[in-house]
C-alpha positions in Angstrom: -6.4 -64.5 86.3 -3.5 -63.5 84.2 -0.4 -65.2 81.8 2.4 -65.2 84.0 6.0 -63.3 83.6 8.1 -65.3 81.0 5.0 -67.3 80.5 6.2 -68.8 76.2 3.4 -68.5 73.6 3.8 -70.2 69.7 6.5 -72.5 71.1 8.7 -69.4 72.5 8.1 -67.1 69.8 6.7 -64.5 72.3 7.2 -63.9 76.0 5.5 -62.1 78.3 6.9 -59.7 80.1 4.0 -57.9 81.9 0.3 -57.8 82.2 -0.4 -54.7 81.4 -4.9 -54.7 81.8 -7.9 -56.1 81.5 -11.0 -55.8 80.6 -14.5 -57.3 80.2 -13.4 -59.2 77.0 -9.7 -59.6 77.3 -6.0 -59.3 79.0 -3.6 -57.2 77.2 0.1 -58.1 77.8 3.7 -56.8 77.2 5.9 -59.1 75.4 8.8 -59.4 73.3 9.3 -61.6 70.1 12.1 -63.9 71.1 12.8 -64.5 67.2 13.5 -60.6 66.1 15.8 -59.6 68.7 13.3 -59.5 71.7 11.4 -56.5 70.1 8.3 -55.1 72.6 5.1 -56.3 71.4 1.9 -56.0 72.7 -0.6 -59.0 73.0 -4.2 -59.0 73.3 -6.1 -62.4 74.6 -9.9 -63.4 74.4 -10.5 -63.9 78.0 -14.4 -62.7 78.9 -14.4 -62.3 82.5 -17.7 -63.6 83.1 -17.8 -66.6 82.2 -13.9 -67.7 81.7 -11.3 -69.3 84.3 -7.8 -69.9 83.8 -5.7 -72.7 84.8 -2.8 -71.0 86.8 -0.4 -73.7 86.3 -0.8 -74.3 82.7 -2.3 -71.0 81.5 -4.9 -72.8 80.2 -8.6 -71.2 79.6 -12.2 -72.9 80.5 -15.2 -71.8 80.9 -17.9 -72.1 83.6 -20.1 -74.0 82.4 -20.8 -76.3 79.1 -23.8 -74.4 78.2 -21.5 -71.1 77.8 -18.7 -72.5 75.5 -20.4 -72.7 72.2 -20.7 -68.8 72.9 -17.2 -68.6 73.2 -16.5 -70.8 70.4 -18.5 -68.0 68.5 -16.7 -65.4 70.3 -13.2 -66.6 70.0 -13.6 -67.6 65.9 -15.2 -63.7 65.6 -12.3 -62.8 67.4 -9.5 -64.1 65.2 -12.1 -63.1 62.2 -11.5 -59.2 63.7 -7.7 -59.6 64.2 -7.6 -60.7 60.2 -9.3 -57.6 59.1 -7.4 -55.3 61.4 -4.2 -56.7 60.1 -5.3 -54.9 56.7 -5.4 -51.3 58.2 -2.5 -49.5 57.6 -2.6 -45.9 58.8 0.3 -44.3 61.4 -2.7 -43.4 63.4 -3.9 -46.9 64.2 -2.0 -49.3 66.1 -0.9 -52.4 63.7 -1.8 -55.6 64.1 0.8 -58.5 63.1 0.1 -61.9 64.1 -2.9 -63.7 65.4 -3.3 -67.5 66.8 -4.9 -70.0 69.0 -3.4 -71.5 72.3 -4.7 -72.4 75.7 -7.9 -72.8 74.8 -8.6 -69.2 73.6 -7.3 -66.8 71.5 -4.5 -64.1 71.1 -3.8 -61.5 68.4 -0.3 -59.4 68.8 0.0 -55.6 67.9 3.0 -53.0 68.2 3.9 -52.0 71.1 3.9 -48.0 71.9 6.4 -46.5 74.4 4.2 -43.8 75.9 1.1 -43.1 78.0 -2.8 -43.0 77.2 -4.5 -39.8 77.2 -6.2 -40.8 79.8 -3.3 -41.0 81.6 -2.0 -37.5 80.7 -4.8 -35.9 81.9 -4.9 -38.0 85.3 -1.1 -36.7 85.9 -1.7 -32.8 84.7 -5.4 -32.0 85.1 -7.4 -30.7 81.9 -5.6 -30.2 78.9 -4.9 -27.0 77.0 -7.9 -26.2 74.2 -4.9 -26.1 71.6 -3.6 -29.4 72.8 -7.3 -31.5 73.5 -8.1 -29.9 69.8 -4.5 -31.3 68.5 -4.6 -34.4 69.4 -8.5 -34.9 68.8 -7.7 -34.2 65.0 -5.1 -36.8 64.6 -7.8 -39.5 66.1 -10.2 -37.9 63.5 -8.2 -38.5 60.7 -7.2 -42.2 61.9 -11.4 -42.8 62.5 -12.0 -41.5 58.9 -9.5 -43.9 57.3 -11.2 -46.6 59.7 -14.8 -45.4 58.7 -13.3 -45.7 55.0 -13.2 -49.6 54.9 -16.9 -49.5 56.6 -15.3 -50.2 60.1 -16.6 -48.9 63.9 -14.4 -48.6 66.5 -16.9 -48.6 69.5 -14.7 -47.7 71.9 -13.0 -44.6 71.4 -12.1 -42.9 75.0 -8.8 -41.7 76.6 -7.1 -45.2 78.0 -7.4 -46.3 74.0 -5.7 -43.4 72.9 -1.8 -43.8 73.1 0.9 -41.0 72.6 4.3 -41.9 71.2 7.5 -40.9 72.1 6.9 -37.9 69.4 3.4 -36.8 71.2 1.6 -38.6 67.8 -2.1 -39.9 69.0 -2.5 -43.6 68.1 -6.0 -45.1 68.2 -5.3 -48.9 69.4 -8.1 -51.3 71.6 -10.4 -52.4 68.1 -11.7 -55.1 70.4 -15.2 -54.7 70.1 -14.9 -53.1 66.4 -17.5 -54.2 63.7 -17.1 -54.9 60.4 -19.9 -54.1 57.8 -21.1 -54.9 54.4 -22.3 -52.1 52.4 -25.4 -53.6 51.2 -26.2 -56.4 53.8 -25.2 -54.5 57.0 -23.1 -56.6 59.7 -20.3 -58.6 59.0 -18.0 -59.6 61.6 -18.6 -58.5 65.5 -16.7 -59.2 68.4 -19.3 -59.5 71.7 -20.3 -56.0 72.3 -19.6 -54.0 75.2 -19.4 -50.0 75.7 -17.5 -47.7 78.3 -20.4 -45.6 79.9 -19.5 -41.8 79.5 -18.4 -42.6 76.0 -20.6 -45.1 74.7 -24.0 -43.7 73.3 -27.5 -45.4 73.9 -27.8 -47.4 70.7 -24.4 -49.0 72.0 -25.7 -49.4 75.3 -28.8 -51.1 74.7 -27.0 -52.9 71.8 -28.8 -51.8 69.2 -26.2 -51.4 66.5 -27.3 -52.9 63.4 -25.7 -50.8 60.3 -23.1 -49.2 59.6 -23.6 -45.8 61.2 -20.3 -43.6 62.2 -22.5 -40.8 64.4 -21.8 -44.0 67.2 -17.9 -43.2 67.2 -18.3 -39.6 67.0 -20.5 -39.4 70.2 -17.1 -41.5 71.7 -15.0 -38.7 70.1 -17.1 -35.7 71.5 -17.1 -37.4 74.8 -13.3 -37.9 74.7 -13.0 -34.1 73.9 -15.0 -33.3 76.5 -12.7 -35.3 78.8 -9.8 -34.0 77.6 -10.8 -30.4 78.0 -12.7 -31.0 81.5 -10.3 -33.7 83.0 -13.8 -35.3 83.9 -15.6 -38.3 82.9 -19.0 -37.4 81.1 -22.8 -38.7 82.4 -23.2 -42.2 80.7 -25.3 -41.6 78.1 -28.6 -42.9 80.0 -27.9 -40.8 82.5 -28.3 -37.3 79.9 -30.9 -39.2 78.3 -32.9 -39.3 81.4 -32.7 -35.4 81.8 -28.6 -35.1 83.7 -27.3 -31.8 82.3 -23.7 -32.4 80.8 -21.5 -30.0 83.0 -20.3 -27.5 81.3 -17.0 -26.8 79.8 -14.3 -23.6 81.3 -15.5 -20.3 79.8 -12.1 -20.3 78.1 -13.2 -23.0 75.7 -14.4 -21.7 72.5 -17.5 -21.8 71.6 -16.8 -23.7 68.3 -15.7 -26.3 70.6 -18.4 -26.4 72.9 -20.9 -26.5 70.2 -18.8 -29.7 68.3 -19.2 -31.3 71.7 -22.4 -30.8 72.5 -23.2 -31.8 68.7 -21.5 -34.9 68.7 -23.2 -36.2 72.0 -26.9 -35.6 71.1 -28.9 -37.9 72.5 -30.9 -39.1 68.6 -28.1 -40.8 66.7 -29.7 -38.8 64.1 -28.8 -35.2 65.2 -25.4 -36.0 65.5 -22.7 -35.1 62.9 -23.1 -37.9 60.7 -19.1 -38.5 59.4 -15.9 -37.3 61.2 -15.5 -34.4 57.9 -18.8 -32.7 59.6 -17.5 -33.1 63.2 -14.2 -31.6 62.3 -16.6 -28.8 60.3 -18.4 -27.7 63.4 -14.6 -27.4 65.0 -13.6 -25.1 62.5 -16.5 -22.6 63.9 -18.5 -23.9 60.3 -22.2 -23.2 60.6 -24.9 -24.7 58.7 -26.8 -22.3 57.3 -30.2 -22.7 59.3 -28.5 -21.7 62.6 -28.6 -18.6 64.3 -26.2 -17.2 66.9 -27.5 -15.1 69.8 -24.9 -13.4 72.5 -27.4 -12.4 75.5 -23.8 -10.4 77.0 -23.3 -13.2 79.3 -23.4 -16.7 77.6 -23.3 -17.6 74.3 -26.4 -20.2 73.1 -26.5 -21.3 70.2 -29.7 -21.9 68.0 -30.4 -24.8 65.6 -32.3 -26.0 63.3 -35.9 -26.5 63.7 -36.1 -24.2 66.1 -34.1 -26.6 68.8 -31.6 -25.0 71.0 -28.2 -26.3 72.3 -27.3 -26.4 76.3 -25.4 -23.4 77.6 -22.0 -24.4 76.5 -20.0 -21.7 78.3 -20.0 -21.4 81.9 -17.7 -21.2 84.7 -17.2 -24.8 86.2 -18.2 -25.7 89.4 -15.4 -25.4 91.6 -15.1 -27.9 95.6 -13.6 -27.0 98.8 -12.6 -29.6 101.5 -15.4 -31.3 103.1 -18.0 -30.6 100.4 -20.0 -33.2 99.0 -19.1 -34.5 95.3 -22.1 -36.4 93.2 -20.6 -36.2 89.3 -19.4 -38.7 86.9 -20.4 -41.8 88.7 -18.2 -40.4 91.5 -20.1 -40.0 95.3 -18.2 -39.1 98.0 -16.4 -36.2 100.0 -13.6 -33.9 99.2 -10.6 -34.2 101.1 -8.2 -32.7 98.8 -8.4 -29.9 96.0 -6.0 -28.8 93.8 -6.5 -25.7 90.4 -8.5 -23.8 92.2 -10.7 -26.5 93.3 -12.0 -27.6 90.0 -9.8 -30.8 90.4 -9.1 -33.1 93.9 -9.8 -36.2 95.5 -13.2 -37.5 97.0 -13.3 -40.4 100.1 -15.8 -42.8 99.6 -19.4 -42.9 102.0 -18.5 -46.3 103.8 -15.8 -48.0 104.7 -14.4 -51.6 104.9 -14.1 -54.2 107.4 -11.3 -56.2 105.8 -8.0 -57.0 105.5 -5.1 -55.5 103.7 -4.1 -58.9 102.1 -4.2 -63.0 103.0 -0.9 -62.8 103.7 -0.4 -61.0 106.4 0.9 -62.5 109.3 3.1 -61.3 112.3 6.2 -61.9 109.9 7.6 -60.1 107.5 5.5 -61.0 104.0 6.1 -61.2 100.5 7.5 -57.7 98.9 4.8 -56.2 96.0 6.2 -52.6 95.1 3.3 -50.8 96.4 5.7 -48.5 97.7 4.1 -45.1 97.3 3.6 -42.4 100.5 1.4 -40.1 98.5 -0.4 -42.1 95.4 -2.6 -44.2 96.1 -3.9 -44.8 92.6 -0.1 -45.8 91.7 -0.1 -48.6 94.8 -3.5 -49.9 93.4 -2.4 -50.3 90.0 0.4 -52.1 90.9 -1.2 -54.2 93.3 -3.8 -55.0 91.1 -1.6 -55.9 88.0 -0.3 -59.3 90.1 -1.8 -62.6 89.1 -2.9 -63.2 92.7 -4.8 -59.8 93.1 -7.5 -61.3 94.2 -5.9 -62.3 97.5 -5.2 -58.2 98.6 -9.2 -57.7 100.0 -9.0 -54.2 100.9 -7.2 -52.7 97.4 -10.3 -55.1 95.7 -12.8 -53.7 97.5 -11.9 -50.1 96.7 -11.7 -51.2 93.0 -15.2 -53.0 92.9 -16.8 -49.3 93.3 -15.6 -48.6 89.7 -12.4 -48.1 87.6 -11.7 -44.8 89.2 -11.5 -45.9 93.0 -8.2 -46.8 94.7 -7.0 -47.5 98.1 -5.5 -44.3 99.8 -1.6 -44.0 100.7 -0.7 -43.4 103.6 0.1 -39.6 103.1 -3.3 -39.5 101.5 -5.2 -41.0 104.8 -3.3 -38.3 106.9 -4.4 -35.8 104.6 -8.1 -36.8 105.6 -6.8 -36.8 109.1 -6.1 -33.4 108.9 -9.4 -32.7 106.9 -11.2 -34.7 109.8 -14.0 -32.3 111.1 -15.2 -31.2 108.1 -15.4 -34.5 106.0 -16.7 -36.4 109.3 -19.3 -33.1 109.1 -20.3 -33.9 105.4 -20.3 -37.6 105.8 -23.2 -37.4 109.1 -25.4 -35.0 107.1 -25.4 -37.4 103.7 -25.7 -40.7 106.0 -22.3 -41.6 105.3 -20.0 -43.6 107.5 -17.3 -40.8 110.1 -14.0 -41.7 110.0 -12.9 -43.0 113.4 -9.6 -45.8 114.4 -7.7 -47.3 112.4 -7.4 -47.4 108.7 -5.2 -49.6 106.0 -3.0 -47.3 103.9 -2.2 -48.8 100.5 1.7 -47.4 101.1 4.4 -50.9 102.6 6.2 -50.4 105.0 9.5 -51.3 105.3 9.3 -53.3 108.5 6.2 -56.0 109.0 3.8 -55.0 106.1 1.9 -51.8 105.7 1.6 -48.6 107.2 -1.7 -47.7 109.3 -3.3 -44.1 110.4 -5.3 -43.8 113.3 -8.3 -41.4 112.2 -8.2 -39.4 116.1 -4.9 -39.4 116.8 -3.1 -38.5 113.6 -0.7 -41.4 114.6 0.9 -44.5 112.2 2.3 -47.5 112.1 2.4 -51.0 110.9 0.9 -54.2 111.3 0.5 -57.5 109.9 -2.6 -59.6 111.8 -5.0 -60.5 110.0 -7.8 -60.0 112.9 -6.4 -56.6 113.5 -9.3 -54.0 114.1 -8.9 -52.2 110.9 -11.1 -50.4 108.7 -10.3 -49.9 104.6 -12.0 -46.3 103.0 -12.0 -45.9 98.8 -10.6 -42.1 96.8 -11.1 -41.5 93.7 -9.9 -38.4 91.9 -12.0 -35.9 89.9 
């Protein structure tokens, strides 16, 4: 599915070095330019997952069918179109783009590279951030998404994983691949095919209904990145709070400037929302307009708007989990076998389990090495195993992953963890109509002998094995 290690592009101008992820439009590589010294690049390919196959010899990109490629013609020529005009943004807070061009069938455009991690995957490592950090880094996107919004630009895809932080802690907005482009008087100009992260993507962008040039879209993606940032939680999709969910509310040590900026910025009505990133930053600053009214009722604070409409209670205390309670947030359903602060944060096992193998290659000999080497991470074993160009050989780590982007297959010190948690998860699962854990089950941890350490859900006991028609079951975490 992916470019190859050392895999040349532009007749060995770049390399590859790494995939590094994919998603439903493209694969985003590290590489180094061979002609300036082998600096780190990053390069982003057109490859649309559902209808595109790759050649894994040559590299080479097709599509499914005939009646699909004069899409992707359109796709791959927008594309290049997009890459052009993000060339001419030139703001520290926006990743640069330097090169773009056509080989194997598709297309590629190549950007900087940044040395850091996502926000995404700050919060992932150390739980809910700080209001004085979330707030710090959420201005420096701001003022990067009002020089984009400056040159009639939406990003449409503002969220954690597409927020990097340098080696200084500087927030870089990067991922413009399903930006739009629009002319002030006759609306749309350039597009690449539109897709949206639910949790972050508002309806209009949803249903795909975005016809002008109207930033209150990115700012419900900023408010909703806030709110991640400050909850370490992914918010409701926007159907969901549309169809009367509640967004959860925020630690009673957020301010309620804050809350009421988030709540703002994820109305429902394009229309309520703060229509440019100066009156986002406005309501942050504790700026009220001058028809609202604030009431404090001693316990929590609401706060009144405009024609008479009232906001959510934005200050609460969040819900907090023991072990062996059942968890049904964020797209997440499953049972807690693990908490950590105080129970606001842990891990959740999925409802059902799996009846296949841990990968194709397992034999009763010793198999190919993949670094999935983990006791205690599960997510990091995933990742890794899921970053090889033959992923799609590993069953059990896929079937985890196909519940959703949050769901990995378990270590090994993670499944004894359950083990331990045994009677009241196998409690929690019976009443909900979930699956009890019982025998065997694949741990996403390699052993250092055949292939991959086991735990017997009963006995508490390990080991390894490598059959492929060994009675072994495969269960899905996911953190929240």
């Amino acid at each position: 599915m992916y470019l190859r290690e050392n895999t040349l592009l532009q007749g060995g101008k770049y390399r590859i070095v790494r995939y590094i992820s994919h998603g439903g439009f493209g694969c985003t590589y590290e590489a180094v330019n061979t002609t300036w010294k082998n600096r780190r690049v990053a390069i982003k390919e057109l490859f649309v997952s559902d209808f595109c196959n790759r050649d894994p010899h040559t590299g080479s990109v097709t599509v499914f069918t005939r009646s699909k490629q004069p899409l992707f013609d359109k796709l791959r020529d927008k594309f290049l179109d997009e890459a052009d005009k993000l060339n001419g943004l030139m703001h520290t807070g926006i990743v640069r783009v330097t090169d773009a061009f056509e080989e194997n069938g598709t297309a590629y455009y190549v950007m900087d590279y940044i040395d850091g991690q996502s926000l995404r995957d700050l919060v992932k490592k150390v739980g809910a951030l700080s209001e004085v950090d979330a707030l710090g880094y959420i201005r420096q996107v701001a003022e990067a998404l009002q020089y984009v919004h400056s040159k009639k630009m939406l990003h449409l895809d503002i969220k954690p994983a597409n927020i990097m932080l340098d080696g200084n802690g500087k927030a870089i907005l990067i991922d413009f691949g399903v930006s739009k482009q629009y002319d002030e008087e006759s609306g749309e100009n350039t597009s690449s095919l539109m897709g949206h992260s639910p949790g972050y993507a508002p309806v209009e962008q949803s249903n795909n209904s975005i016809s002008k040039f109207l930033p209150a879209t990115d700012i419900y993606a900023l408010g909703a990145t806030l709110y991640h940032l400050l909850s370490g939680a992914v918010p409701p999709p926007a159907s969901e709070l549309a169809s009367g969910e509640e967004l959860p509310s925020l630690s009673a040590s957020v301010s309620v400037a804050t809350c009421r900026a988030v709540i703002s910025a994820m109305t429902i009505n394009k229309h309520d929302r703060p229509q440019s990133v100066a009156e986002f930053l406005s309501l942050l600053d504790g700026k009220k307009d001058s028809g609202e009214t604030h009431i404090d009722d001693g316990e929590t604070d609401i706060i009144c708007f405009k024609e008479n409409q009232m906001a959510e209670k934005v200050v609460a205390t969040e819900k907090t989990y023991q072990v062996g309670d059942y968890y049904d947030r964020n797209g997440i359903r499953g049972v807690v076998f693990e908490v950590s602060d105080g129970g606001r944060h842990g891990k959740v096992l999925s409802m059902d389990r799996g009846k296949t193998c841990w990968c194709t290659f397992l034999q009763s000999v010793r198999f190919i090495r993949t670094g999935a080497s983990s006791i205690s991470d599960g997510q990091f074993n995933t990742d890794k195993i899921l970053s090889r160009n033959d992923c799609d050989k590993y069953r059990a780590f896929m079937w985890c992953r196909n519940k959703g982007s949050n769901w990995y297959m378990p270590s090994k010190e993670e499944l004894l963890t359950m083990y331990r948690n045994m009677d009241k998860i196998n409690a929690t699962l019976s009443k909900q109509g979930g699956t009890e854990l019982d025998g065997w089950y694949w741990s996403s941890t390699e052993s250092d002998g055949w292939s991959t350490w086991l735990v017997h859900m009963g006995l508490g006991s390990t080991g390894d094995y490598a059959k492929l028609d060994a009675k072994v079951y495969v269960r899905a975490a996911a953190a929240f």
